[in-house]
C-alpha positions as CSV (number, residue, x, y, z in Angstrom):
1,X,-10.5,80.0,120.0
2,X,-13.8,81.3,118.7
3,X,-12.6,83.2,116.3
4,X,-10.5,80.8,115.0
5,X,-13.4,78.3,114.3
6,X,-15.6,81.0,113.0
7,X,-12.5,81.8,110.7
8,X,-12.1,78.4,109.6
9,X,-15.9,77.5,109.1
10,X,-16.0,80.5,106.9
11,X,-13.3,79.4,104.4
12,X,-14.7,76.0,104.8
13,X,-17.7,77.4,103.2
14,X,-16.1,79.6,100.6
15,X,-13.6,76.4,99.6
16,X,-16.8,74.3,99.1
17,X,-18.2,76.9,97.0
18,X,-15.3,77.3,95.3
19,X,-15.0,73.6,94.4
20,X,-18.8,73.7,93.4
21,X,-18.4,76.6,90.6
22,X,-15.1,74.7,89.8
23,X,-16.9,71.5,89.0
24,X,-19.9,73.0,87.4
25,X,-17.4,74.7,84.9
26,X,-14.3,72.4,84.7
27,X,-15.4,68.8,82.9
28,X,-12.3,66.9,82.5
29,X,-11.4,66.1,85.9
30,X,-9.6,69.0,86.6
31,X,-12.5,70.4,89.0
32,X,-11.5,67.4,91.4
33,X,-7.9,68.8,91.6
34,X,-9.4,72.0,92.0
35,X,-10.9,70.6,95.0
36,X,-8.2,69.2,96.2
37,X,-6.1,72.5,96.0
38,X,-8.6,74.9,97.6
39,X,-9.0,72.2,100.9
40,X,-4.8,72.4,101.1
41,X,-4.9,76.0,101.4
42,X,-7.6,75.5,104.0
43,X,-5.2,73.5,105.8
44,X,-2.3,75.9,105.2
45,X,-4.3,78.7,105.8
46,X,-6.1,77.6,109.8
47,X,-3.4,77.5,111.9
48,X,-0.9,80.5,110.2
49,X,-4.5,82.6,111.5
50,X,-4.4,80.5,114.6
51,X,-1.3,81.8,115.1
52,X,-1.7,85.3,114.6
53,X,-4.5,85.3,116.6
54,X,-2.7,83.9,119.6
55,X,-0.6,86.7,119.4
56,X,-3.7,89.2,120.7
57,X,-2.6,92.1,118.3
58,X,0.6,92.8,120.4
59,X,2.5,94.4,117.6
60,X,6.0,92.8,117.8
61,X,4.5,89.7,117.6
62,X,1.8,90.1,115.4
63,X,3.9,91.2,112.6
64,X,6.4,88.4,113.2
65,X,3.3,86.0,112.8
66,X,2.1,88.0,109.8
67,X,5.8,88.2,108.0
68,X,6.1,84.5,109.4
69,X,2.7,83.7,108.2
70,X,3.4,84.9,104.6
71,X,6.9,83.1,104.3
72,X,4.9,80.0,105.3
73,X,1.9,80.4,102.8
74,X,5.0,81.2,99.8
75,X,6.8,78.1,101.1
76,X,3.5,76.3,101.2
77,X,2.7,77.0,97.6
78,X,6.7,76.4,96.0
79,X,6.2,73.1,97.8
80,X,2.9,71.9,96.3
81,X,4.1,73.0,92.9
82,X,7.3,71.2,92.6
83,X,5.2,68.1,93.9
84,X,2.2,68.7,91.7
85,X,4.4,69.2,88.3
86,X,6.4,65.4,89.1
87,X,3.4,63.7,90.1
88,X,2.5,62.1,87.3
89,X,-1.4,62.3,86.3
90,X,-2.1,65.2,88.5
91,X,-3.0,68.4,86.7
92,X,-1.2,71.2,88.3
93,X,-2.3,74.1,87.1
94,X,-6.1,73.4,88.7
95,X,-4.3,72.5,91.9
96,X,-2.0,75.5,91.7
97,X,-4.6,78.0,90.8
98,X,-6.9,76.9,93.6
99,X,-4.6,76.6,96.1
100,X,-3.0,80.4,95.6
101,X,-7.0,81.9,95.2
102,X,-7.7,80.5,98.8
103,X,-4.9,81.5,100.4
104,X,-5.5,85.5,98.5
105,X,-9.5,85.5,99.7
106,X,-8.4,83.9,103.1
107,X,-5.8,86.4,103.6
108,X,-8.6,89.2,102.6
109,X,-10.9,88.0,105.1
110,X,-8.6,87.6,108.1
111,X,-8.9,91.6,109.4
112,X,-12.8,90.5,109.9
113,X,-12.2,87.9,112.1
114,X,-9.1,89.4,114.4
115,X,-11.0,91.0,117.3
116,X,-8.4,94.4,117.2
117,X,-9.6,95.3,113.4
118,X,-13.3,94.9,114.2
119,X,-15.8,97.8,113.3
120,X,-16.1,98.9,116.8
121,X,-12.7,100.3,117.6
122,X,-12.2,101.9,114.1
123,X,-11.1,105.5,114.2
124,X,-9.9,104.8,117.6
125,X,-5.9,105.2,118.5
126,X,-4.5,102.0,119.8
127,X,-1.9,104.6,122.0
């Protein structure tokens, strides 16, 4: 559980960033939906890592949580952008764009935060 709200206070950290640089760059309102994309892939992106996680690196289910996890995220994404494009006044591609760089740097940062990919058992066999 800790490493899940380590995880998740991290991304929280690197979406607020993210929506800061967005709306010191982005003037015509699109830094809002920015915004608004980079804290849905924080929600997409928390409990897929939950989930792997609560596997405990057991490799059958690990990967179904990882292959799993990836459908989810791809499913997560086609959703938002068929509602994003009909909804009228909301910029998609700001939405879209944030939303898909969140879940990529999550997915990057995840092997830090698993404790069987930490530093201290590389090199080490897992047989």
């Amino acid at each position: 559980m800790r490493d899940v709200v380590r995880f998740g206070a991290v991304l929280g950290g690197l979406v607020l960033s993210f929506a800061s640089v967005a709306a010191a760059f982005w003037w015509d309102g699109g830094w809002l939906w920015m915004a608004a994309g980079a804290w849905a892939g924080w929600l997409v992106q928390l409990p897929l890592f939950a989930w792997m996680r609560w596997t405990g690196g057991r490799e059958s289910a690990f990967l179904v949580a990882w292959v799993g996890g990836m459908l989810l995220r791809l499913l997560a994404v086609g959703i938002a952008g068929l509602i994003v494009v009909v909804w009228e006044g909301v910029q998609p591609a700001p939405f879209l764009l944030a939303l898909v760089a969140v879940l990529f740097v999550s997915k990057l940062l995840e092997p830090r935060f698993l404790p069987w990919t930490r530093d201290d058992d590389r090199g080490r066999s897992r047989t």
